[in-house]
N, CA, C and O atoms as a GROMACS GRO file, in nm:
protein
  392
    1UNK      N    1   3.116  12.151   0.626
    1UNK     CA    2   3.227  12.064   0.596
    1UNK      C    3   3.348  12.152   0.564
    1UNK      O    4   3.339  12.202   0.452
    2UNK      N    5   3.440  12.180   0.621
    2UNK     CA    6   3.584  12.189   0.595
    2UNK      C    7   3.706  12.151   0.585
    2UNK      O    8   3.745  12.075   0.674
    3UNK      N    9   3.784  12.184   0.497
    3UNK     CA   10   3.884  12.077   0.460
    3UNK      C   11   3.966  12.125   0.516
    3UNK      O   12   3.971  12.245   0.542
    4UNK      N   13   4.094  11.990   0.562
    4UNK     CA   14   4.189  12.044   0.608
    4UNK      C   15   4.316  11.967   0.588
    4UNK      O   16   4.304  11.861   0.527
    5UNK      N   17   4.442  12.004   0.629
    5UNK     CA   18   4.557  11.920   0.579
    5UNK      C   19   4.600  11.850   0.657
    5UNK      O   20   4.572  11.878   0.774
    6UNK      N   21   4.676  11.740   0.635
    6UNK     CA   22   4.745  11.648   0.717
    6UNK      C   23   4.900  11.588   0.680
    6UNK      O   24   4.930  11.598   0.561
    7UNK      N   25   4.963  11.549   0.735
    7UNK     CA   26   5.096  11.467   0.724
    7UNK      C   27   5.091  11.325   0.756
    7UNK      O   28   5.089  11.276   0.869
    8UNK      N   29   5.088  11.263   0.648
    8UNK     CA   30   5.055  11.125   0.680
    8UNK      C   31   5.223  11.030   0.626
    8UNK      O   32   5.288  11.064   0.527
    9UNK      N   33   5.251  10.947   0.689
    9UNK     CA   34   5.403  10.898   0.648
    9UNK      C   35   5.418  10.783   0.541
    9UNK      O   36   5.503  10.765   0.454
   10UNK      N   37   5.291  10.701   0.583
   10UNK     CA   38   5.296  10.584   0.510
   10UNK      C   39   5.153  10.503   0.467
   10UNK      O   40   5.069  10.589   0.493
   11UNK      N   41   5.076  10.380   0.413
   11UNK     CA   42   5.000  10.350   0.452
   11UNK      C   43   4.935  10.299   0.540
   11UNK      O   44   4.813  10.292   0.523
   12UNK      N   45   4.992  10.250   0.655
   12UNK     CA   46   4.954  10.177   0.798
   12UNK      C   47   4.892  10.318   0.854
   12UNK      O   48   4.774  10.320   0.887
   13UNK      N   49   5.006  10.485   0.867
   13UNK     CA   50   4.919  10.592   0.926
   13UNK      C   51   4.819  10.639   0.834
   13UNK      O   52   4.765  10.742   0.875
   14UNK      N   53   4.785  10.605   0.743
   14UNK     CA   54   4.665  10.638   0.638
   14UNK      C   55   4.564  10.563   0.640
   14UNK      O   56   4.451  10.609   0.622
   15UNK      N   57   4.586  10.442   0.659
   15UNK     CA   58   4.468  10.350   0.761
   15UNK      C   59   4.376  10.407   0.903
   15UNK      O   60   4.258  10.431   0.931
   16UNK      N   61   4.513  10.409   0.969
   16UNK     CA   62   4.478  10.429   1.114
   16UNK      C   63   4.387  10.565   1.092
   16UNK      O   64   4.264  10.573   1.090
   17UNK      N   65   4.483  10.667   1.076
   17UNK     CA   66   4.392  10.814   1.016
   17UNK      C   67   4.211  10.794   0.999
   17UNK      O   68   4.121  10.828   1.076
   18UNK      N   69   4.208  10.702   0.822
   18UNK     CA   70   4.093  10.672   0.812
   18UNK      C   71   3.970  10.640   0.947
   18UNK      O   72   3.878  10.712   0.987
   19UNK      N   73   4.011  10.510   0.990
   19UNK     CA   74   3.966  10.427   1.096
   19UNK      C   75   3.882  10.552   1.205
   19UNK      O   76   3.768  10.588   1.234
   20UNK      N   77   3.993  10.578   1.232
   20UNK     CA   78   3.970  10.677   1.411
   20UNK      C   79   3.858  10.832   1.326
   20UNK      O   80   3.769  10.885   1.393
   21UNK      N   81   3.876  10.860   1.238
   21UNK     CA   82   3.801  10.935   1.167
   21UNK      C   83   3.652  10.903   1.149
   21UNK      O   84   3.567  10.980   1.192
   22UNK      N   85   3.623  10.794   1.088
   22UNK     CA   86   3.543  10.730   1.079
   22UNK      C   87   3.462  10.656   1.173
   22UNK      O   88   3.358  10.596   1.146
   23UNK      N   89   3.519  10.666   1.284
   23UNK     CA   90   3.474  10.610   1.432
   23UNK      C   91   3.419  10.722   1.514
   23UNK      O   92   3.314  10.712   1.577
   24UNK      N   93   3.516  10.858   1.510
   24UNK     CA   94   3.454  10.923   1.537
   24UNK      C   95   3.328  10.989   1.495
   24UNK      O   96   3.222  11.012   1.553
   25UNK      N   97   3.384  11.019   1.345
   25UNK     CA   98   3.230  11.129   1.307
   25UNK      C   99   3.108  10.992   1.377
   25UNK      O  100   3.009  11.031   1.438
   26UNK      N  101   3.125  10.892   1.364
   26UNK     CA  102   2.977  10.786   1.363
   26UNK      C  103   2.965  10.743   1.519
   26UNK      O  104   2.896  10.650   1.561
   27UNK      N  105   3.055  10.842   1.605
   27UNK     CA  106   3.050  10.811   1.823
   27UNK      C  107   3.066  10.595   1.809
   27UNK      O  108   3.006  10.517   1.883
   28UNK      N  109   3.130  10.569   1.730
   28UNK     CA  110   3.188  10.432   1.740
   28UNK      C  111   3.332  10.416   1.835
   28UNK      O  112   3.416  10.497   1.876
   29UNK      N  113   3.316  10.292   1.846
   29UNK     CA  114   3.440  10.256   1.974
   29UNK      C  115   3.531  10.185   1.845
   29UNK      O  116   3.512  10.101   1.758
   30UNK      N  117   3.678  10.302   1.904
   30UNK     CA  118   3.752  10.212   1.839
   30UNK      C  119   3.810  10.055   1.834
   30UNK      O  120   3.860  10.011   1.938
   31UNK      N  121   3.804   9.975   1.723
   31UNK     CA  122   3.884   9.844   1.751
   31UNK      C  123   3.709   9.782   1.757
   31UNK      O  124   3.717   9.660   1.744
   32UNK      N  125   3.597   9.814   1.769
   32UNK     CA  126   3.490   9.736   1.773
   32UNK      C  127   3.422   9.690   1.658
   32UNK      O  128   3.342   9.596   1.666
   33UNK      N  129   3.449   9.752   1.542
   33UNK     CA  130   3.395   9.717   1.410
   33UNK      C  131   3.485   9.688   1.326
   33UNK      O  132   3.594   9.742   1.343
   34UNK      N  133   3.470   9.609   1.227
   34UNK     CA  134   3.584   9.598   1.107
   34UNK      C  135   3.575   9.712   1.009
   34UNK      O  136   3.503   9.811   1.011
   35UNK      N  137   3.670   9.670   0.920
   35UNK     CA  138   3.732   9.807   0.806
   35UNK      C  139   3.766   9.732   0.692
   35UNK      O  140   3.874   9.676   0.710
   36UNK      N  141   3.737   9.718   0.627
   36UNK     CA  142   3.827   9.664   0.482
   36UNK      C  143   3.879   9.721   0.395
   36UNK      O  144   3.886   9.832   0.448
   37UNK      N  145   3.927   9.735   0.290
   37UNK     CA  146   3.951   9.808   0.199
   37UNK      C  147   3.981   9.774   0.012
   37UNK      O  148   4.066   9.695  -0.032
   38UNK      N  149   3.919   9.829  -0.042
   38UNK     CA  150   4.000   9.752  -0.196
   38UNK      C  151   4.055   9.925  -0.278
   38UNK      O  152   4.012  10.040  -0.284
   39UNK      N  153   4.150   9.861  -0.320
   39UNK     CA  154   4.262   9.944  -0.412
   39UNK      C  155   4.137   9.922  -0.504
   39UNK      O  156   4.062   9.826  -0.521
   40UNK      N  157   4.148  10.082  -0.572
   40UNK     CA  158   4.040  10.180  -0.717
   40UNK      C  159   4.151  10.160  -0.785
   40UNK      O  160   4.270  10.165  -0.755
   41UNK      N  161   4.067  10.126  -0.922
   41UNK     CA  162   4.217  10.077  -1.019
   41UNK      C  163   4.130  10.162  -1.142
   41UNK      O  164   4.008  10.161  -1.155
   42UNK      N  165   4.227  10.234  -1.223
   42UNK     CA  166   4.132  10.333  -1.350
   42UNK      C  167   4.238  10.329  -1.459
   42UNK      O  168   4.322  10.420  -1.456
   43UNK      N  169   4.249  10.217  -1.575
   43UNK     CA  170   4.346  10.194  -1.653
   43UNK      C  171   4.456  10.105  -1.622
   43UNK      O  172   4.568  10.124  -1.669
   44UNK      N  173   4.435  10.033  -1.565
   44UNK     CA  174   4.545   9.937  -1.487
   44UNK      C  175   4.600   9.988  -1.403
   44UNK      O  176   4.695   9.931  -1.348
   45UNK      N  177   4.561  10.099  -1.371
   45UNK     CA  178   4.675  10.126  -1.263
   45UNK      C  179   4.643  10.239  -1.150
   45UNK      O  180   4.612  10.358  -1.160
   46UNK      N  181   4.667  10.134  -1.013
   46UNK     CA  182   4.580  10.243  -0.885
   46UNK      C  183   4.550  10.358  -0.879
   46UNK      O  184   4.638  10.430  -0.924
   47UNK      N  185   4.451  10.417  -0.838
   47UNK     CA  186   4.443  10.549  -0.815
   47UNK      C  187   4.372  10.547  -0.661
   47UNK      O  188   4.353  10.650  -0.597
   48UNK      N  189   4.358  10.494  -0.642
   48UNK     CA  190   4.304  10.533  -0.504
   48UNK      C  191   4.263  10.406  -0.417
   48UNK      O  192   4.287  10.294  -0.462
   49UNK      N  193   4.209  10.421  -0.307
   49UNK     CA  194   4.175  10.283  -0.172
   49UNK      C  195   3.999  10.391  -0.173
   49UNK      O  196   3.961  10.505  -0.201
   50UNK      N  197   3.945  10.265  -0.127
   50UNK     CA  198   3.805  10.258  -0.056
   50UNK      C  199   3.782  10.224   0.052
   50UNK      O  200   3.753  10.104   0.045
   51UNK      N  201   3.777  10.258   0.157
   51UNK     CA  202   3.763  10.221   0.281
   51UNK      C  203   3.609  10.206   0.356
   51UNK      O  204   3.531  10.299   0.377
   52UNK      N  205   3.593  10.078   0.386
   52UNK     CA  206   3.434  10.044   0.442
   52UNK      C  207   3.461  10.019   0.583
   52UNK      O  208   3.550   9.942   0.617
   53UNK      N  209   3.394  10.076   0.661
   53UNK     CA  210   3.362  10.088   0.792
   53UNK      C  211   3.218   9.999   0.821
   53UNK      O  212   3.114  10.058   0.791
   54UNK      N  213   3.208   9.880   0.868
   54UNK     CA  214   3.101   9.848   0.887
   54UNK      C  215   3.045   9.848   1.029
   54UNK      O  216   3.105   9.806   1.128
   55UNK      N  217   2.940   9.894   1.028
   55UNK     CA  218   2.870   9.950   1.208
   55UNK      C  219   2.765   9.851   1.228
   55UNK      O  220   2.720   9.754   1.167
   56UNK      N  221   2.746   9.905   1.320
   56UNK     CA  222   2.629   9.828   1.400
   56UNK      C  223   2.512   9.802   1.306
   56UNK      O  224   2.528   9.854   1.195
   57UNK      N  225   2.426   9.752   1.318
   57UNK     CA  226   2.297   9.721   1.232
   57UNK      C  227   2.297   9.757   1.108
   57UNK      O  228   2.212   9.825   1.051
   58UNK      N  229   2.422   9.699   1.052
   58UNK     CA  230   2.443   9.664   0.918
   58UNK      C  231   2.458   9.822   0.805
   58UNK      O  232   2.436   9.844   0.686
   59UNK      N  233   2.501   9.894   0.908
   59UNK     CA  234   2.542  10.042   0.865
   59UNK      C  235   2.667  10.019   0.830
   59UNK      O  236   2.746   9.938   0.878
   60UNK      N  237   2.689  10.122   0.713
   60UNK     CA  238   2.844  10.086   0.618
   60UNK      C  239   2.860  10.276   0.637
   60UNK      O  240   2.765  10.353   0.647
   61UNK      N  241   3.011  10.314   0.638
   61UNK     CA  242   3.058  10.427   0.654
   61UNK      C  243   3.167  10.399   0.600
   61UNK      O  244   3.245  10.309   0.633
   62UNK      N  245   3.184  10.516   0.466
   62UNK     CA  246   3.316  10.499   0.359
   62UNK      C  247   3.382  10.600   0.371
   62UNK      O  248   3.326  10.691   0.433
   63UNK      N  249   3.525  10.627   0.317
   63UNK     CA  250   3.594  10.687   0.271
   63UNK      C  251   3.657  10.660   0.176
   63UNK      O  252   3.672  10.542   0.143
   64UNK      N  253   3.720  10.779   0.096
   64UNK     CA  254   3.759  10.731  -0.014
   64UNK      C  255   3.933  10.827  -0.025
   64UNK      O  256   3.933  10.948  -0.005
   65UNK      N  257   4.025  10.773  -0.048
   65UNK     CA  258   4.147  10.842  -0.078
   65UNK      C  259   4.215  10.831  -0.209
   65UNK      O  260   4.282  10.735  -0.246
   66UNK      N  261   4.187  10.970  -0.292
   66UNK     CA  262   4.211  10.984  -0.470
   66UNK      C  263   4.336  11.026  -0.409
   66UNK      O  264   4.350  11.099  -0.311
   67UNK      N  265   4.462  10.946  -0.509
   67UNK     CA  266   4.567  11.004  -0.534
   67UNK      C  267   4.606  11.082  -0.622
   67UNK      O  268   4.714  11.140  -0.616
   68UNK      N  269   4.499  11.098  -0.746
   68UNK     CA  270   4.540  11.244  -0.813
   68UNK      C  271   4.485  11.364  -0.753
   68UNK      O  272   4.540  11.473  -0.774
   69UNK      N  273   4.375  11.354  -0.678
   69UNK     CA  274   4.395  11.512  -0.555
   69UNK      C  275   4.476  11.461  -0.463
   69UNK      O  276   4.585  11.478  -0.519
   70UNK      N  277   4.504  11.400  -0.342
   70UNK     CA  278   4.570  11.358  -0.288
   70UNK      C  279   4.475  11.401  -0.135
   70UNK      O  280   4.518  11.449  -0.030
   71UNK      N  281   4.327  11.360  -0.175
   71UNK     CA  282   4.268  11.388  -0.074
   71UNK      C  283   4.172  11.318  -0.016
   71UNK      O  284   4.119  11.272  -0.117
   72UNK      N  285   4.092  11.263   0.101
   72UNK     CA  286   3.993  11.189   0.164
   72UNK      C  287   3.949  11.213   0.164
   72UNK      O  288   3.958  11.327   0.210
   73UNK      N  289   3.802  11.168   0.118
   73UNK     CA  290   3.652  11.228   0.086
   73UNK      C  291   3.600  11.105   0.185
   73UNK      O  292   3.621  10.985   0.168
   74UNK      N  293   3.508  11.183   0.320
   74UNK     CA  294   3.438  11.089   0.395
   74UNK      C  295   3.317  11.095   0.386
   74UNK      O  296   3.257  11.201   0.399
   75UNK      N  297   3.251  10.969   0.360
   75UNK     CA  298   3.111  10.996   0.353
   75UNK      C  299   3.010  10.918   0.467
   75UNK      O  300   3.059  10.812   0.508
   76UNK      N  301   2.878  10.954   0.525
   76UNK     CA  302   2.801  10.924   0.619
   76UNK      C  303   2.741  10.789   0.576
   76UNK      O  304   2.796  10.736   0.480
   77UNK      N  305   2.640  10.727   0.630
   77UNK     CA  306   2.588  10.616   0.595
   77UNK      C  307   2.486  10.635   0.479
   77UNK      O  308   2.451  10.530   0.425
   78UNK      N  309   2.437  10.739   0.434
   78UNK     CA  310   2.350  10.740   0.336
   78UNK      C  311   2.442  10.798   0.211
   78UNK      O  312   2.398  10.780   0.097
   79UNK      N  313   2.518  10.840   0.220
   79UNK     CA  314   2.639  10.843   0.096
   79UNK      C  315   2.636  10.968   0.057
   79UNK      O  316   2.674  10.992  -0.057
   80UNK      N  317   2.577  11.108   0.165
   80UNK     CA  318   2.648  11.241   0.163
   80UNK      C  319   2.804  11.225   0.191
   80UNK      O  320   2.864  11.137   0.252
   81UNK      N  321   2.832  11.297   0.150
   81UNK     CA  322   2.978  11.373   0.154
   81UNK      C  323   2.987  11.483   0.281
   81UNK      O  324   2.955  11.602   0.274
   82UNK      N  325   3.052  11.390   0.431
   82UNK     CA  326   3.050  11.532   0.552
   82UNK      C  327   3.224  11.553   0.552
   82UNK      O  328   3.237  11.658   0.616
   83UNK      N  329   3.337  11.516   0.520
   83UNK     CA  330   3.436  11.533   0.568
   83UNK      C  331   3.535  11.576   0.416
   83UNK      O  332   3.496  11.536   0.306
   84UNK      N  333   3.687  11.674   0.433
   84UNK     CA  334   3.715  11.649   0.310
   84UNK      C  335   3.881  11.677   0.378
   84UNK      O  336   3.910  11.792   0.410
   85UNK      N  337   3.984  11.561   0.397
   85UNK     CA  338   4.135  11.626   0.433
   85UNK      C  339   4.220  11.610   0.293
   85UNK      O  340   4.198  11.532   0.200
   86UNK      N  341   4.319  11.705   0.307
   86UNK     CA  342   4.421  11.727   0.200
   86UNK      C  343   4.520  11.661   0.255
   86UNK      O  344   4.540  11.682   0.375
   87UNK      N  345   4.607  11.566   0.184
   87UNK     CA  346   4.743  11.529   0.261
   87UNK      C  347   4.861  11.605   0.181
   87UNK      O  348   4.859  11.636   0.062
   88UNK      N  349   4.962  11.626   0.271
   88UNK     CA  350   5.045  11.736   0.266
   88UNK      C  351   5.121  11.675   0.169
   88UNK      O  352   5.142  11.732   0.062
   89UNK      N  353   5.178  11.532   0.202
   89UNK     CA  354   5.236  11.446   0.101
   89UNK      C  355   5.208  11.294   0.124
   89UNK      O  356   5.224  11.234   0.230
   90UNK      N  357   5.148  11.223  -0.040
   90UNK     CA  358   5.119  11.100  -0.031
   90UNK      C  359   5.184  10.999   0.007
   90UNK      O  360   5.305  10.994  -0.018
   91UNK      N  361   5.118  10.890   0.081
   91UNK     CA  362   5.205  10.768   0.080
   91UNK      C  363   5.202  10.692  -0.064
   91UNK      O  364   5.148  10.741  -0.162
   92UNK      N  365   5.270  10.565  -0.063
   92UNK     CA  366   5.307  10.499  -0.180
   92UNK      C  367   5.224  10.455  -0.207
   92UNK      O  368   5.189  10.402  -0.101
   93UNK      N  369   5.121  10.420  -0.310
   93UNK     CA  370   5.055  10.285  -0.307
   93UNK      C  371   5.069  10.214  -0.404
   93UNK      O  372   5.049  10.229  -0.525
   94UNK      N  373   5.122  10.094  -0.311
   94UNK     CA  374   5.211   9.993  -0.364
   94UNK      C  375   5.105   9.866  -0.343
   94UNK      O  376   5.085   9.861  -0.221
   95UNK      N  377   5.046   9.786  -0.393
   95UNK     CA  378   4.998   9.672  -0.369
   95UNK      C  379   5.068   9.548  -0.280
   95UNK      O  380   5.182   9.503  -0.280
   96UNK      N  381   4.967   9.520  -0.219
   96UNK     CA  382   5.066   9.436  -0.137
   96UNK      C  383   5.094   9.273  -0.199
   96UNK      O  384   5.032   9.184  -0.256
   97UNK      N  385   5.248   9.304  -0.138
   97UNK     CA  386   5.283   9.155  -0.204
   97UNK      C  387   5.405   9.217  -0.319
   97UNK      O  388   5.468   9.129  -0.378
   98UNK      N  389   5.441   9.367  -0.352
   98UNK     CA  390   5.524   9.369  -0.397
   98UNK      C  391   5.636   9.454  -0.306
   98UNK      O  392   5.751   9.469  -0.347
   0.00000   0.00000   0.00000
């Protein structure tokens, strides 16, 4: 596993990022499975998104993006840790609806 950096602009490319990441490490077709996500909240106040990848035969593939490292931790279906990117600079996270 090696980490590496990225430039991400906003949250829509921090999605997408996730997604195609997550499709790949797991040889998934993009646009064929859903993704959801819930905002990590630690004291009232966000720190990070969870991202669920759900696959074929009821296989789940996460990631996770901490904004006090400011980094994506991807994990496989059994909940090792294979992936780790640094972003160069965070997007906002702003809840939606404000």
């Amino acid at each position: 596993m090696t980490a590496t950096s990225i430039q991400l602009d906003n949250l829509d490319d921090l999605r997408a990022y996730v997604y195609a990441q997550l499709c790949e490490q797991n040889e998934l077709e993009l646009g064929a499975f859903p993704i959801v996500e819930r905002i990590l909240v630690r004291g009232r106040h966000p720190c990070g998104i969870l991202f669920c990848l759900h696959g074929p035969r009821s296989t789940r593939m996460t990631a996770i993006w901490e904004t006090d490292r400011n980094t994506i931790l991807f994990y496989n279906t059994s909940g090792q840790r294979v992936g780790k990117v640094r972003l160069v600079q965070a997007p906002a996270l702003v809840p939606a609806g404000t």
